[in-house]
Backbone as CSV, one residue per row, in Angstrom:
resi,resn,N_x,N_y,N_z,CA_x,CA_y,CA_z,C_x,C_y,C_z
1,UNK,16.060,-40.275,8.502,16.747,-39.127,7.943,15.730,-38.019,7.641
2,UNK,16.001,-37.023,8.217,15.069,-35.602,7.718,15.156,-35.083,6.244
3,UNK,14.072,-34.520,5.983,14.429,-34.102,4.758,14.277,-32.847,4.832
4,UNK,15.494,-32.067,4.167,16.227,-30.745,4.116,16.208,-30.419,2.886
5,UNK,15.074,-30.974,1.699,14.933,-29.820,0.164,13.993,-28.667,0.682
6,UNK,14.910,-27.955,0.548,14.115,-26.442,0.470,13.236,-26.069,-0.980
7,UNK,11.823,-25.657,-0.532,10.929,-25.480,-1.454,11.249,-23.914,-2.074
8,UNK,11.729,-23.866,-3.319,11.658,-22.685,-4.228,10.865,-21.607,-3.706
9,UNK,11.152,-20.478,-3.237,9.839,-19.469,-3.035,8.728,-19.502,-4.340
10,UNK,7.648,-18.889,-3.793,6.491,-18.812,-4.795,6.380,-17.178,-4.604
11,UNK,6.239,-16.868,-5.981,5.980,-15.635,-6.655,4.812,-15.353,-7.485
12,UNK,3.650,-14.265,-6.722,2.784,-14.669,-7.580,2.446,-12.995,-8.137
13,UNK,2.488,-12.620,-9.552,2.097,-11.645,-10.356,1.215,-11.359,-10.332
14,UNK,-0.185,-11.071,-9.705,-0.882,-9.769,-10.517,-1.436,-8.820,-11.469
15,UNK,-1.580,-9.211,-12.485,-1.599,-7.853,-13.331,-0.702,-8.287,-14.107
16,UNK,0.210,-9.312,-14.506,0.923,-10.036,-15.390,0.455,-9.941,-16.710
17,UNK,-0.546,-9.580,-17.156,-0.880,-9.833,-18.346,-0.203,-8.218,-19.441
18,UNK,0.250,-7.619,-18.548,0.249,-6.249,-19.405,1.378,-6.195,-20.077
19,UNK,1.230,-5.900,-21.308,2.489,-5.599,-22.109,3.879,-4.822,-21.985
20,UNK,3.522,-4.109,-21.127,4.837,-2.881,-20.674,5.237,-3.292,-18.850
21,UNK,4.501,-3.480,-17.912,5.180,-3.776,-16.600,4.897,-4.551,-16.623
22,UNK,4.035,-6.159,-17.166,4.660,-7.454,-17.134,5.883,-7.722,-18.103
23,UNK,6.123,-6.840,-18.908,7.537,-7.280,-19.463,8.518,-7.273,-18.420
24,UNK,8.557,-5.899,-17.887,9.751,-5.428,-16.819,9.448,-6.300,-15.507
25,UNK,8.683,-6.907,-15.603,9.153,-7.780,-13.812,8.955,-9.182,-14.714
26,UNK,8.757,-9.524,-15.451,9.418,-10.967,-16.153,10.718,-10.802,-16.518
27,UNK,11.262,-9.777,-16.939,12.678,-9.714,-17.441,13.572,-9.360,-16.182
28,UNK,12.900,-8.785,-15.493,13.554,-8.428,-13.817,13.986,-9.934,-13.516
29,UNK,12.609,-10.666,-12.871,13.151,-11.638,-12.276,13.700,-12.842,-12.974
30,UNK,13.596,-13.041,-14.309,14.368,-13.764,-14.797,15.980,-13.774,-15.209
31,UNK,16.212,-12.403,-14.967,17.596,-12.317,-15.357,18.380,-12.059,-13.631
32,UNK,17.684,-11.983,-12.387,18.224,-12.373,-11.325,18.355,-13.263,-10.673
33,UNK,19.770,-13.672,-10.535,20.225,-15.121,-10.813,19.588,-15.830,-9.245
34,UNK,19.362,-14.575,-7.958,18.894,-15.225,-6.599,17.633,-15.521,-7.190
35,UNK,16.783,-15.161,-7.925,15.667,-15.917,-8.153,15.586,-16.937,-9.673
36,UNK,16.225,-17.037,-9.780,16.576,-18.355,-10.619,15.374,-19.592,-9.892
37,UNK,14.801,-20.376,-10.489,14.062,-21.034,-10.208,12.854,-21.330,-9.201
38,UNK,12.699,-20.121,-9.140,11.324,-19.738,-8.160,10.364,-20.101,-8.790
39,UNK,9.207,-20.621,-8.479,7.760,-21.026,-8.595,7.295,-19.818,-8.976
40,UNK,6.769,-19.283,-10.302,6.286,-18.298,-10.651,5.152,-18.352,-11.010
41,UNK,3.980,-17.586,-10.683,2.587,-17.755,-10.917,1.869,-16.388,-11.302
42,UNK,1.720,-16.339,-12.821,0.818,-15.426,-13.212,-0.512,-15.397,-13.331
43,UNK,-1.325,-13.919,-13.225,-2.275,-13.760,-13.005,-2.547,-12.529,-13.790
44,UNK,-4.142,-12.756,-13.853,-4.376,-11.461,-14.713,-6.185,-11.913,-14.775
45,UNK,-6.955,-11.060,-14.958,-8.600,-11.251,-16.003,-8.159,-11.037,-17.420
46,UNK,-7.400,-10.725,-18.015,-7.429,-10.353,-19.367,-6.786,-12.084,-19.902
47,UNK,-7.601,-13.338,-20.256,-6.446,-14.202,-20.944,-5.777,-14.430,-22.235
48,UNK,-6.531,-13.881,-23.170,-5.316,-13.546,-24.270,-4.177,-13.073,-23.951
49,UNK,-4.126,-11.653,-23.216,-2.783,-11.075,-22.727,-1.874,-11.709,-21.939
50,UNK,-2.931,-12.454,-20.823,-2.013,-13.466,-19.928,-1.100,-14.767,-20.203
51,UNK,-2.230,-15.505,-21.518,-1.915,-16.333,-22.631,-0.414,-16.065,-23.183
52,UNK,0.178,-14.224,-23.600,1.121,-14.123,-24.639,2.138,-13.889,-23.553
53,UNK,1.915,-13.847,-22.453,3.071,-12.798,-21.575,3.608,-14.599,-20.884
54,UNK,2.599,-15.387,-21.034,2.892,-16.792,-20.291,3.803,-17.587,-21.279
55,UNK,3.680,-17.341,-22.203,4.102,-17.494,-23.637,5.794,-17.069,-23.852
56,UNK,5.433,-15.566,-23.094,7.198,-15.134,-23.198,7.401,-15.316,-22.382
57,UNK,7.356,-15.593,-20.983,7.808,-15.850,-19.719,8.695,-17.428,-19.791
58,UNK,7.782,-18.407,-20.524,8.066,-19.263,-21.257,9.604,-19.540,-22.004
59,UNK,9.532,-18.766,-22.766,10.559,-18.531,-23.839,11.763,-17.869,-23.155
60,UNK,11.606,-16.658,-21.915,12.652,-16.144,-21.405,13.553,-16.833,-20.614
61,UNK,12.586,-17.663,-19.867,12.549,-18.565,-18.755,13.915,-19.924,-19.362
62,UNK,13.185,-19.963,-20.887,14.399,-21.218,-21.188,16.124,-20.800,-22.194
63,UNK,15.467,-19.266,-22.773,16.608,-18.956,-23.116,17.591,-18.265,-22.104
64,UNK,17.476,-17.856,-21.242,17.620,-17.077,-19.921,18.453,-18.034,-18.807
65,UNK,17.940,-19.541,-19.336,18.183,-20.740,-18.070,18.109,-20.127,-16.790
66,UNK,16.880,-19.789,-16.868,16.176,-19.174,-15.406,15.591,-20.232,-14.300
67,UNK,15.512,-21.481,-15.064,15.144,-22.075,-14.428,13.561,-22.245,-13.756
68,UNK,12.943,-21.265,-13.709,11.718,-21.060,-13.081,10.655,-21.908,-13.485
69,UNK,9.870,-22.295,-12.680,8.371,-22.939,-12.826,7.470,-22.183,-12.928
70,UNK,6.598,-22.598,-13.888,5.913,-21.009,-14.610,4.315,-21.624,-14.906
71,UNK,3.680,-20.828,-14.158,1.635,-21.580,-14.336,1.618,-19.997,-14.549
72,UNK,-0.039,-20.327,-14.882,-0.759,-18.831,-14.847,-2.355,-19.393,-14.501
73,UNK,-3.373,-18.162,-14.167,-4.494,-18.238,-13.782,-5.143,-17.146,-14.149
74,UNK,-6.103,-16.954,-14.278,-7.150,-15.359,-14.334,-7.915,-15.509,-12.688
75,UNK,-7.714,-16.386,-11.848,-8.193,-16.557,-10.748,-7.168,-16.104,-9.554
76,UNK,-6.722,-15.362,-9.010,-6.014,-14.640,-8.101,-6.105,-15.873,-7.145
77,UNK,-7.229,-15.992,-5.873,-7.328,-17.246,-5.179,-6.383,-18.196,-5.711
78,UNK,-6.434,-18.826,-6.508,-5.866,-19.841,-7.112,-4.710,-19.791,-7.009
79,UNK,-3.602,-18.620,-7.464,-2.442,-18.649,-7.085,-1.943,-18.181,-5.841
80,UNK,-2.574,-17.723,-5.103,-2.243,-16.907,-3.907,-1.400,-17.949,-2.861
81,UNK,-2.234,-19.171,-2.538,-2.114,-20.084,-1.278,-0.725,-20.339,-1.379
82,UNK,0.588,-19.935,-0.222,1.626,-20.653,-0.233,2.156,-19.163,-0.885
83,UNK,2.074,-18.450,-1.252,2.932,-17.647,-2.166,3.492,-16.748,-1.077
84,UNK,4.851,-16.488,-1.215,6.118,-15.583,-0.701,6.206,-14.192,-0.581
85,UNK,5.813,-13.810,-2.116,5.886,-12.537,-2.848,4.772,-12.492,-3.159
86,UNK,4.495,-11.488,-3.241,3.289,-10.948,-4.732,3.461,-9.817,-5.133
87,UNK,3.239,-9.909,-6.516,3.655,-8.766,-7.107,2.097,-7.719,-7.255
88,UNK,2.094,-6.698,-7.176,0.509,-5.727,-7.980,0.650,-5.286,-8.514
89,UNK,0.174,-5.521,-9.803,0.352,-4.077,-10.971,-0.799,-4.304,-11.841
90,UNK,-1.862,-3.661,-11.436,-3.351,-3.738,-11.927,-4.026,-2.370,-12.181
91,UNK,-5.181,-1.928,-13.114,-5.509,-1.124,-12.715,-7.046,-1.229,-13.223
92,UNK,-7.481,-0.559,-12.721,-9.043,-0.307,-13.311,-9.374,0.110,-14.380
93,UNK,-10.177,-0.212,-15.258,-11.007,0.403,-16.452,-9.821,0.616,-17.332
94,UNK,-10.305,0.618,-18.639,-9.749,1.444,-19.964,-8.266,1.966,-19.488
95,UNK,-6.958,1.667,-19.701,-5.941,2.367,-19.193,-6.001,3.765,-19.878
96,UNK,-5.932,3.615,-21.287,-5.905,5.696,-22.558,-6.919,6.504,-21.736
97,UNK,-8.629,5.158,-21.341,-9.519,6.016,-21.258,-9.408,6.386,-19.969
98,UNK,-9.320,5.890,-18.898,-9.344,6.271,-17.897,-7.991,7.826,-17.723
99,UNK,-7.429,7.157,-18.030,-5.810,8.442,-17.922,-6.441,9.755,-18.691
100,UNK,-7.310,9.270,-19.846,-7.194,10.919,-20.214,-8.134,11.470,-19.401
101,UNK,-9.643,10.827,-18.775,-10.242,11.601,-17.999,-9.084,12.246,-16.761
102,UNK,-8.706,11.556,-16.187,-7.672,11.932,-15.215,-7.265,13.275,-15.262
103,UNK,-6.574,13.450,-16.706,-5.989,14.418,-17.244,-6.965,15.664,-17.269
104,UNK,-7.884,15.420,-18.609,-8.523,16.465,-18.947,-10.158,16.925,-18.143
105,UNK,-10.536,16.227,-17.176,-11.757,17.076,-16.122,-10.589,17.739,-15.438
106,UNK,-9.744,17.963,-15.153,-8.709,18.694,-13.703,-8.458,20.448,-14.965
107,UNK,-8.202,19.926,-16.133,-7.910,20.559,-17.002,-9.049,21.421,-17.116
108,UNK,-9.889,21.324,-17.448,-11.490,21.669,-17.558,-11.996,22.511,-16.397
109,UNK,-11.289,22.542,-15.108,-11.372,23.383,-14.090,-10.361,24.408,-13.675
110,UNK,-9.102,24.918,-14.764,-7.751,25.046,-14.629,-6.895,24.781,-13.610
111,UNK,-7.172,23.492,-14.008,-5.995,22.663,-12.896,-5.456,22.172,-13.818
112,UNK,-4.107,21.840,-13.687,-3.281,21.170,-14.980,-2.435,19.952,-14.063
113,UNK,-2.930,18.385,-14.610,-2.724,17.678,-14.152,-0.809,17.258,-13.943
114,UNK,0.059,17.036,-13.700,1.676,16.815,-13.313,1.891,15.881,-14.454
115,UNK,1.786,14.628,-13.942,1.649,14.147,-14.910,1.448,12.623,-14.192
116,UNK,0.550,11.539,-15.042,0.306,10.367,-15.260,-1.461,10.367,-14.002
117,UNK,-0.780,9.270,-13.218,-1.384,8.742,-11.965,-0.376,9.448,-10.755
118,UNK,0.413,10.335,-10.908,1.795,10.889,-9.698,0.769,11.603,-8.565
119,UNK,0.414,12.510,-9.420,0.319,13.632,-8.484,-1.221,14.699,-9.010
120,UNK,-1.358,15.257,-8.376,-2.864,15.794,-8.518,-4.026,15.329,-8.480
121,UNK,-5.342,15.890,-8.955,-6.344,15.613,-8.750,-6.907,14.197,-9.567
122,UNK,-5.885,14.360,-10.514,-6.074,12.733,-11.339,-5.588,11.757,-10.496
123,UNK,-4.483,12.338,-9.559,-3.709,11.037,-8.592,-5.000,10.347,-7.936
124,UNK,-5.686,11.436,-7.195,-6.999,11.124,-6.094,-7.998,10.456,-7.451
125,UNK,-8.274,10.544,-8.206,-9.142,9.779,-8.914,-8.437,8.353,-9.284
126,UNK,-7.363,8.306,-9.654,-6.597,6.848,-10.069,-6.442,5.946,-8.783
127,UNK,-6.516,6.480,-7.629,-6.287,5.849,-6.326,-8.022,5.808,-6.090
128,UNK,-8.785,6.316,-6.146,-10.346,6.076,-5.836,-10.814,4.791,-6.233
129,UNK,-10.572,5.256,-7.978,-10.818,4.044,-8.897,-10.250,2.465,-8.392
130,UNK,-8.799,2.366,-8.336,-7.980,1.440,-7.837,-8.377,0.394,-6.462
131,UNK,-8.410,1.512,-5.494,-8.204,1.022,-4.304,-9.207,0.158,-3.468
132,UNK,-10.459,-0.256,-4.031,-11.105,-1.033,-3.530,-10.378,-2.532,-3.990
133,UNK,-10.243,-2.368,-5.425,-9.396,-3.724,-5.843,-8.289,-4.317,-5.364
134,UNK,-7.210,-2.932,-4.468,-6.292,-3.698,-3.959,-6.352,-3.507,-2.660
135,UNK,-7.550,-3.380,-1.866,-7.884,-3.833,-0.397,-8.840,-5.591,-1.232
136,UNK,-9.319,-5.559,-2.121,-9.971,-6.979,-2.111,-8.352,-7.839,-2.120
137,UNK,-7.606,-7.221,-3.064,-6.190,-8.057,-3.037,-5.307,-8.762,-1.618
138,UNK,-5.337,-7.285,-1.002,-4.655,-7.449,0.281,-5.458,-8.187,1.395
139,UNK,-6.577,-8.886,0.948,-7.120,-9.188,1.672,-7.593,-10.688,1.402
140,UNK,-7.717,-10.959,-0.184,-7.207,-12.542,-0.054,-5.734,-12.661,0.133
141,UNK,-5.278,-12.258,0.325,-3.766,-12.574,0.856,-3.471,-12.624,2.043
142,UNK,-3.915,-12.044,3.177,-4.124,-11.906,4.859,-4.452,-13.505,4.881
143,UNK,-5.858,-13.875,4.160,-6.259,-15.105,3.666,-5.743,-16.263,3.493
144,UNK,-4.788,-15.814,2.379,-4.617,-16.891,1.853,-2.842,-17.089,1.575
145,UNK,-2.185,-16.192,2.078,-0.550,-16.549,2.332,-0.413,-15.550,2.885
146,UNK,-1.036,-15.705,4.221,-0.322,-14.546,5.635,1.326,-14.350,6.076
């Protein structure tokens, strides 16, 4: 007899550790019922933060009856192998500090930045800063769940 259990997709986070968009894609995918019990794997360098968000993922996960299987890592590699999805939401350096340079050198030349990481000369600096980290990303992933 063959065996026909289908393995849960694997979902692996990124940048999970942050207080404001790891809330919104833990509460995303836990309250969508097609991903109800997916293999979920957080990630982050920060582990206190990763620690509290694993913590509520935890807690959402069972009041939610989400069902989901829930690890975490500060090692990206580690969760990558086998994974479906991945989520990115990372960024470089100091988030206040980095954003206000963003802001105020563009300012300092009368350029007046739009606003955030969107658009302007802070955009090209937030994408400078960034983008080596998520070619290293996209690239244990080619790696390691093509």
């Amino acid at each position: 007899m063959e065996n026909t259990t289908i393995k849960p997709p694997k979902i692996v986070y990124i940048g999970a550790g942050s207080a404001v968009f790891g809330l919104k894609a833990l509460s995303s995918i836990m309250r969508t019922e097609a991903l109800h019990g997916v293999d979920l794997q957080l990630v982050d360098i920060n582990e206190p933060n990763l620690e509290t968000m694993t913590n509520l993922a935890h807690y959402i996960n069972k009041e939610w009856g989400a069902g989901c299987t829930i690890n975490y890592t500060t090692n990206r590699r580690e969760a990558l192998p086998g994974a479906d999805f991945v989520i990115v939401s990372v960024q470089v350096g100091p988030r206040e500090t980095v954003w206000e340079k963003d802001w105020t050198i563009p300012m300092k030349h009368g350029v007046r930045q739009p606003y955030a990481e969107n658009s302007g000369p802070g955009a090209f600096a937030h994408t400078a800063r960034n983008l080596p980290l998520l070619i290293d990303i996209a690239r244990d992933m080619e790696e390691l769940c093509p």
